[in-house]
N, C-alpha and C positions, 0 to 999 in steps of 0.2 A: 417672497413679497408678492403682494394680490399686482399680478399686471391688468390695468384697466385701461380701455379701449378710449379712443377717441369720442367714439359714439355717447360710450357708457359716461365719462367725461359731461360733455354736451347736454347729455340730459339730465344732470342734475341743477338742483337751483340751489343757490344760497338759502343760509337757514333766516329767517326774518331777524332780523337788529333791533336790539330796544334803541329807543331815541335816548340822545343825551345833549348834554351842551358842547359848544366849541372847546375843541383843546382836551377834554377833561373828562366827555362822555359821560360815564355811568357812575364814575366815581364816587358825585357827591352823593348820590343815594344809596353805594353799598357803605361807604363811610360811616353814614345815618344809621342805618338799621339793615344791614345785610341778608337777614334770615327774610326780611321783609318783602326786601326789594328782588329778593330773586325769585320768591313765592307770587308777587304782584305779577313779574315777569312772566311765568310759567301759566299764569293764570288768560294773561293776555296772547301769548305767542305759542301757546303749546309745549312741549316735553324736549322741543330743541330751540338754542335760538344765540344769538351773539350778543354781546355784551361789548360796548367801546372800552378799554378800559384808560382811555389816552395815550398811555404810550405803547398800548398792544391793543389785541381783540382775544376774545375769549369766546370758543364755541361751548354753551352750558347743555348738559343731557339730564333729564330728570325722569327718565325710564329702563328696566329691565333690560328692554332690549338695544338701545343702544350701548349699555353697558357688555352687555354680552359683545355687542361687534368690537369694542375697544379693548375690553380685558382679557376676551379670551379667540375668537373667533378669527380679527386680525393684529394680535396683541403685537407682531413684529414691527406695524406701523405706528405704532405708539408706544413712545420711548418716555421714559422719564426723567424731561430736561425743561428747561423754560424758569421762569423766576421763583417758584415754589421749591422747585428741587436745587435750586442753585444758591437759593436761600439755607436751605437743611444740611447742603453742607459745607456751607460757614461752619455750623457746629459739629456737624455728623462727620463730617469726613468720608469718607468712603463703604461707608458699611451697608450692607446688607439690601437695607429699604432703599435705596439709594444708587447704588451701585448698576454698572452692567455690563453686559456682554461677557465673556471668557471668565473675567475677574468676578464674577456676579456668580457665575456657574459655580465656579470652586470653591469660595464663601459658601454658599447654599448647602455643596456637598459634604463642606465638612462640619458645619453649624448641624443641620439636620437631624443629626442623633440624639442629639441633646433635646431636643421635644418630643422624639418615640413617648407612647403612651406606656411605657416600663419605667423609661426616665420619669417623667410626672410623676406614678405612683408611691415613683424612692421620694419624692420632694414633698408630699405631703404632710407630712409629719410634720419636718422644717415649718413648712408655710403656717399651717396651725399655730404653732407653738408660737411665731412671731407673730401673728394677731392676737392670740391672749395676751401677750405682756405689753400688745399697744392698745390691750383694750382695757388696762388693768387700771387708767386716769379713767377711762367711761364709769367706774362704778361712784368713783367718789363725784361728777359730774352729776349720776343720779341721784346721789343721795342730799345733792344739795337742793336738787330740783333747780337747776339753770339752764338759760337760753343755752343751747350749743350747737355752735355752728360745727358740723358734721361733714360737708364739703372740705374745709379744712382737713380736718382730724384725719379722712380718710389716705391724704398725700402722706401722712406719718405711719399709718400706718399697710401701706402700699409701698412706701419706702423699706418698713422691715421686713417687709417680707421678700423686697427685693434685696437689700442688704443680705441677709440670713442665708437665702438660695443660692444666690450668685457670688457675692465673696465670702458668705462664710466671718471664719476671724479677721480677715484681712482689711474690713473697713468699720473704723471707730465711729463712737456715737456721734463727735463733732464733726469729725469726715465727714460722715453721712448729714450731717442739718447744714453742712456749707453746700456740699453737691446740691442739695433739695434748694438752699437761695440761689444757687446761682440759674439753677434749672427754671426758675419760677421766674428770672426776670428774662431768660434766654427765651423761653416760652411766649411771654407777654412780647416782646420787640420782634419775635419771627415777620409777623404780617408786615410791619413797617418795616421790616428787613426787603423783604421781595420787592421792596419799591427803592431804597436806599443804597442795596449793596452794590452794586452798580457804578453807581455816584463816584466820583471820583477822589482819591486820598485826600485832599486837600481842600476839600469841600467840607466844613463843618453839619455835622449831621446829627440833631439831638438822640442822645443814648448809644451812639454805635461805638463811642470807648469804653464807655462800662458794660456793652454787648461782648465785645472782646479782652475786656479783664474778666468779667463772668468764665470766658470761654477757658481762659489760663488757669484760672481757680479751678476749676472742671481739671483739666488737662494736668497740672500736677496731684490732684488726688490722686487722679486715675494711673498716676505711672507709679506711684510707692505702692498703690494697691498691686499692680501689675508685677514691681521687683519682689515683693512679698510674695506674690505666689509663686514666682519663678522658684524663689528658696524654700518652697514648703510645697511644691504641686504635687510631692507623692504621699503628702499626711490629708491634705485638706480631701473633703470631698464635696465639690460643689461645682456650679457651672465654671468659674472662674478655670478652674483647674483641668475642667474638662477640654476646654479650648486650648489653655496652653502644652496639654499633652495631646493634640490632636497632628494626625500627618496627614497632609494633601495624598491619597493614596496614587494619584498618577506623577506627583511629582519629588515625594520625600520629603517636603518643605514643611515647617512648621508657620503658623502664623507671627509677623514680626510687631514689636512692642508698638507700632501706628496701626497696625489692623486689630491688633486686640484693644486698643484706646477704643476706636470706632466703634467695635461692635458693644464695646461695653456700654456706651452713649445711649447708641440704638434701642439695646434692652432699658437702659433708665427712661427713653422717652415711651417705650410702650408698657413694663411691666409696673411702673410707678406713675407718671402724669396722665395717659390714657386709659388707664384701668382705674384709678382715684377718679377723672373725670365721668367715664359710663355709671360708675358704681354710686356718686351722690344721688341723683338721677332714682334709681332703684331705692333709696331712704323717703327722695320725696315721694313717690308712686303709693310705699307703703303707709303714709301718712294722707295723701288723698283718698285709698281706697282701702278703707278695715276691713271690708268685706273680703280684697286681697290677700290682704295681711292673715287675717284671721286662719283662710284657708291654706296660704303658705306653716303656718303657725300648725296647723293641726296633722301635716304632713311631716315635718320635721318634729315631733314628739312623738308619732307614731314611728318614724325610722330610725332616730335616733337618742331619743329621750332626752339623757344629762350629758350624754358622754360626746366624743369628741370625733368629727366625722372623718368619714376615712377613703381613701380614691375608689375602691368599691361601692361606697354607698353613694356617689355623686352621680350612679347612674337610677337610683333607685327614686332619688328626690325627683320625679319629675316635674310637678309642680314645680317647687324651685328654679329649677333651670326653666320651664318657660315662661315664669315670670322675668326671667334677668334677658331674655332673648324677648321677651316684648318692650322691655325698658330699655334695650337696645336699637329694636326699632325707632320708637318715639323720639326718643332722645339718643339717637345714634352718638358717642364719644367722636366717630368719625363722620365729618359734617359733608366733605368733599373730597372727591379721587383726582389729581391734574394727571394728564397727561400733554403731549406735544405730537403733535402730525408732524410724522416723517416724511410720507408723500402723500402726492395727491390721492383723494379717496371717498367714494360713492358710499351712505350709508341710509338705507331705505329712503331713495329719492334726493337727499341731499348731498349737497357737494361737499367735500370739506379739504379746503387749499391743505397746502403741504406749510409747516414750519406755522400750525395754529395751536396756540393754547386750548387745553380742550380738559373741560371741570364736568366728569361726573358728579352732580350734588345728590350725596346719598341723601341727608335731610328731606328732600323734598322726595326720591325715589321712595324710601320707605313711608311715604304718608301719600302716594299715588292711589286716586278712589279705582282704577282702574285694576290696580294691583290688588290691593287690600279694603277687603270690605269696611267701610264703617272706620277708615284710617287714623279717625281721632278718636275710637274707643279705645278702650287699655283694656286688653280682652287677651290674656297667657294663651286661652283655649285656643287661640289663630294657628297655634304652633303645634298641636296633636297632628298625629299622624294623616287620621281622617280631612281639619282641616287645610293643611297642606298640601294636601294632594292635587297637582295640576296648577300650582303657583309655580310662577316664575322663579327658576334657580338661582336668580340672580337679583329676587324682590330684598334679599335682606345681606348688606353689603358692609356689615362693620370691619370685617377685617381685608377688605380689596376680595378678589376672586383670580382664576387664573394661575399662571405660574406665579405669578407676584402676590399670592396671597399673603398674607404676614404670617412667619415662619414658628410665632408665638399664638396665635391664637389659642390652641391647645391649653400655652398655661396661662395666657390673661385670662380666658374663660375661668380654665379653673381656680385663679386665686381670687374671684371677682365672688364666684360661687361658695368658696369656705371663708372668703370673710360675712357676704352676706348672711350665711346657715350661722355662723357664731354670732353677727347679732342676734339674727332672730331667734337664739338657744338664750340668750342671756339677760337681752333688753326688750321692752314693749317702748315704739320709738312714734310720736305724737306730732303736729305741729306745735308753731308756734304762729299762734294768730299777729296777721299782718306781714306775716315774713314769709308772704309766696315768693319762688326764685323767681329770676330776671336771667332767660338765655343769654349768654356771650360768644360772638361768634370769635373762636381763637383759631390753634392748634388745634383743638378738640372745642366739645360741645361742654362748655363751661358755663357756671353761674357770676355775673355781676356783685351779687352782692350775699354768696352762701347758700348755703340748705342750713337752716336754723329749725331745730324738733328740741322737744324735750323727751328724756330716758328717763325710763324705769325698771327698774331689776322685776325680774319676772322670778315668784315666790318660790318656783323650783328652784329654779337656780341657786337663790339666798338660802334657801333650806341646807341644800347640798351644800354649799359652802360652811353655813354653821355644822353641819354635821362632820366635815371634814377637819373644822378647826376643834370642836371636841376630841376626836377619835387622836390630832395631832400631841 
C-alpha cells in the first residue's frame, strides 16, 4: 500500500463540490438527467470534483489519468465496495466482477482459460450459427417493410448466443425468455437498488419483492441447468461444462453449485445485456452515417462475400472492428467504473479521504477534447495504428483496465463483431424518421425508447438464398 507522508497529506486540497440543496445535494439533478448533469459538472469544475449525493459523497474523474492512478497504478487502494457493488450482489453473489482478495484470485485463475484466444476460435461456429436462426424473424421483418425496434431484437439474440456457448442443450427456449424477464427488470431496479438495499426489511420499498422474486426465478433456472450439466459434463461441450470440470490447481477443489450459480449471472449480465446494450448503438451509427456504412459494406464483400465469417477473418475486417471500437467510445455500454478509497490518498494534487466513493465516468472520459480530437465526430479512422499513437492507454475504457479488466472482453468483443458482420452480410439497415434514440442512463448505456430502422435484404444475399432453395 502507497505509504503517504504527513507533508504529502497537507498539501493536498479537496477536489471542488458541485453545489446542491440541503439534505439531498445533487440528487435531484442526477435524477433529472444524469449524463447531463455530470457533463455540466465537468464542464464547470474540471475532470475531478465531488458530487453530495445526501447520504454519501462521490469523488467523479473524467480523465485518463486519474483512471490510470485508480485502476492500475494504485489499484490496491481501491477496492470494490460502497453501494454499487453491494447493490450487484443482491444478485451476483460472488462472482468474478465483484469478488476479491484470495477468493477473487482463484476464480480468475480458474475462469481464465475459458477466454484463451484458442477457446474463442472453437466458439465461433456456435456463436454464428445462433445469430442466423435469431436472425431468421429479420427477414420476414424486411419483407414486410416495418418499423423495427432493433434494440430489443438485439437482447434475443445476444441471448442465443449466450444460450448456445455457455449451456449448450442444457437451457430451453422458455428457460432462456424467463431468465432474459427477469434479467430486464433486475437490470431496470439495480440504481434504485444502490439507494434502497440498505433500508431496512420492514420498511416497504416499491419493487424490492418482485426485485427478489425475479432473483429466485433466475436462481432456480440456474440450478436445473447446473444439475443438468453435472449429469452430462463429459458429452456437452461448452462453457458451462468447462467450469464444472475445472480443478483449482493449488487446491484440488472443484467449483461448488453457489459459485457456478454466480459466475453463470456474471456472464448473462456481460455476454447478453451489455453486449445487446453497446451493439444497438452501432445500428444506430450505421443509419446516421451511409457513408460508414457503405464503407464497412465494401469491406466485408470483399473479405467475406456470402459466406459465413470465421475467427481468422475477424482480424482481417479491420474496418469493422474500428467502427464497433468507435461506437464503443461514443456510446460506451459502460457508462461509469465506482470504486471506494481504502486510505487516505494524494492524486495529482488532490486529496482523496479514505472510505470515498470514487466514479470513474467513462462516458465523459471517452468524449475528453483533451484526449480525443474532434470527440463528437464518429471518425473509425481514430483507431489506426497511426492515429493512436501517443493516446492515452487508458482513453478507451469499455471494459475497466488493470487486473480487474473484464475477464470477457475477448468474447463480448467478438460476439458483438459477428453479429454486426451478419447483419451487414444480410440486411441494408435505414432509419426511421422521427425515431432518434433518447440515451438512458442504467446498468449500461441504454435507449429510453429503442433504436427503431427499417431492413432490407440486400440482393446477394436473396439471390444466394433462391439459389440454394432451387439446388434444395
Amino acid at each position: 500500500m502507497k505509504d503517504l507522508s504527513a507533508t504529502k497529506r497537507a498539501a493536498g486540497v479537496l477536489p471542488p463540490k458541485v453545489s446542491g440543496y440541503p439534505l439531498v445535494g445533487s440528487l435531484p439533478g442526477l435524477a433529472a438527467d444524469p449524463l447531463s448533469f455530470v457533463a455540466e459538472a465537468q464542464r464547470k469544475h474540471g475532470d475531478i470534483f465531488t458530487l453530495d449525493l445526501g447520504f454519501t459523497e462521490a469523488l467523479v474523474v473524467c480523465h485518463p489519468k486519474y483512471a490510470q492512478h485508480i485502476l492500475v497504478d494504485n489499484a490496491r487502494n481501491y477496492s470494490k465496495s460502497g453501494p454499487m457493488w453491494d447493490s450487484l450482489r443482491t444478485f451476483m453473489g460472488n462472482a468474478l466482477p465483484v469478488s476479491e482478495g484470495d477468493f477473487w484470485l482463484r476464480q480468475r485463475r480458474m475462469i481464465q482459460p475459458m477466454f484463451h484466444q484458442q477457446r474463442l476460435a472453437e466458439l465461433t461456429t456456435k456463436m454464428v450459427e445462433a445469430i442466423d436462426a435469431s436472425m431468421a424473424d429479420w427477414v420476414q421483418v424486411a419483407r414486410k417493410g416495418q418499423p423495427f425496434d432493433i434494440a430489443h431484437d438485439l437482447s434475443r439474440v445476444t441471448m442465443s448466443v449466450l444460450v448456445r456457448t455457455m449451456f449448450g442443450s442444457g437451457l430451453e427456449l422458455e428457460e432462456a425468455e424467463r431468465v432474459a424477464k427477469s434479467f430486464t427488470y433486475i437490470l431496470d431496479y439495480f440504481v434504485l437498488g444502490m439507494a434502497t438495499n440498505p433500508l431496512p426489511e420492514w420498511l416497504p420499498v416499491p419493487g424490492r419483492a418482485r426485485y427478489r422474486e425475479e432473483i429466485r426465478n433466475i436462481d432456480e433456472v440456474l440450478q436445473r441447468i447446473i444439475n443438468r450439466g453435472r449429469a452430462n459434463a463429459e458429452q456437452e461441450d461448452n462453457l458451462l461444462s468447462l467450469l464444472l470440470n475445472m480443478v483449482d490447481a493449488e487446491t484440488g477443489e472443484r467449483m461448488t453449485d453457489k459459485q457456478l450459480r454466480d459466475e453463470a449471472v456474471a456472464f448473462f449480465v456481460a455476454g447478453y445485456e451489455t453486449t445487446a446494450a453497446g451493439l444497438c448503438w452501432v445500428f444506430h451509427v450505421l443509419t446516421r452515417y451511409p457513408e460508414i456504412a457503405a464503407r464497412m459494406l465494401a469491406e466485408v464483400d470483399e473479405v467475406l462475400g456470402n459466406r459465413s465469417p470465421t475467427f481468422a477473418d475477424l482480424s482481417r475486417l479491420d474496418y469493422c472492428r474500428r467502427v464497433l471500437h468507435e461506437s464503443f467510445r461514443v456510446y460506451s455500454p459502460s457508462i461509469w467504473l465506482p470504486r471506494m478509497s481504502v486510505e487516505e490518498d494524494e492524486m495529482f494534487g488532490y486529496q482523496v479521504p479514505p472510505g470515498r466513493m470514487m466514479v470513474i465516468f467513462t462516458y465523459l472520459l471517452h468524449r475528453h477534447p483533451d484526449v480525443w480530437k474532434d470527440p463528437m465526430t464518429f471518425d473509425p479512422d481514430r483507431f489506426t495504428p497511426e492515429n493512436s499513437e501517443g493516446r492515452h492507454k487508458l482513453a478507451w475504457l469499455p471494459f475497466g483496465a488493470g487486473q480487474r479488466q473484464c475477464i470477457g472482453k475477448g468474447f463480448s468483443l467478438m460476439e458483438a463483431q459477428l453479429i454486426m458482420l451478419r447483419a451487414v452480410q444480410r440486411f441494408l439497415v435505414s432509419a426511421v424518421p422521427g425515431r432518434e434514440p433518447t440515451p438512458k442512463f442504467s446498468t449500461n448505456l441504454r435507449t429510453k425508447d429503442g433504436v427503431w430502422v427499417y431492413l432490407k435484404e440486400r440482393a446477394a444475399t436473396s439471390q444466394q438464398r433462391e439459389s440454394s432453395d432451387v439446388a434444395a
